[in-house]
N, C-alpha and C positions, 0 to 999 in steps of 0.2 A: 373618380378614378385615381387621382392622384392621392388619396387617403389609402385605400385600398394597397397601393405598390409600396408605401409607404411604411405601413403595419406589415406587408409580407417582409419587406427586408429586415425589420424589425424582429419578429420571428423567426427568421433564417440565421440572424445572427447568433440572437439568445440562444437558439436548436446548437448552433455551432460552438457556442462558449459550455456550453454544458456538455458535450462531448470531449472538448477537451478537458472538464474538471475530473470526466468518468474517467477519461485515460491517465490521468495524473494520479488519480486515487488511486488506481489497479497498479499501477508503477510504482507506489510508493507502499503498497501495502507488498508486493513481490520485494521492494528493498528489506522493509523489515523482515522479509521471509530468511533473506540472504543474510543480515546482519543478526538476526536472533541465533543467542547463543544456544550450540548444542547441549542436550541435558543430559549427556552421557561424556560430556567433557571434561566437566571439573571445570567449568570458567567459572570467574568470579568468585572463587574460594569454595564452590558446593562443592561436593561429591558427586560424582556420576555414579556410574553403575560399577564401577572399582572402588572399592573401601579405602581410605587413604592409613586405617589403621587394618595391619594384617588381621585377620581371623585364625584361630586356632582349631 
């Protein structure tokens, strides 16, 4: 019996660390969402969707 209680908490744990690894991933992939740069900006020297050189 005491093997048994033993592996449940064990399992309970592991269940528990990996719920928080899911949260930390989903958290961290919403950061990149927030820190990736807009492509209609012009970050980082590209061009957005405004030409930096006029059109005629």
């Amino acid at each position: 019996m005491y093997i048994i209680s033993v592996n449940y908490f064990k399992l309970l744990f592991e269940a528990i660390l990996l719920s928080i690894r899911v949260i930390f991933l989903q958290l961290g992939d919403m950061a990149e969402l927030v820190d990736a740069p807009d492509s209609k900006s012009g970050a980082f020297g590209r061009s957005g969707s405004t030409p930096d050189i006029p059109t005629k």
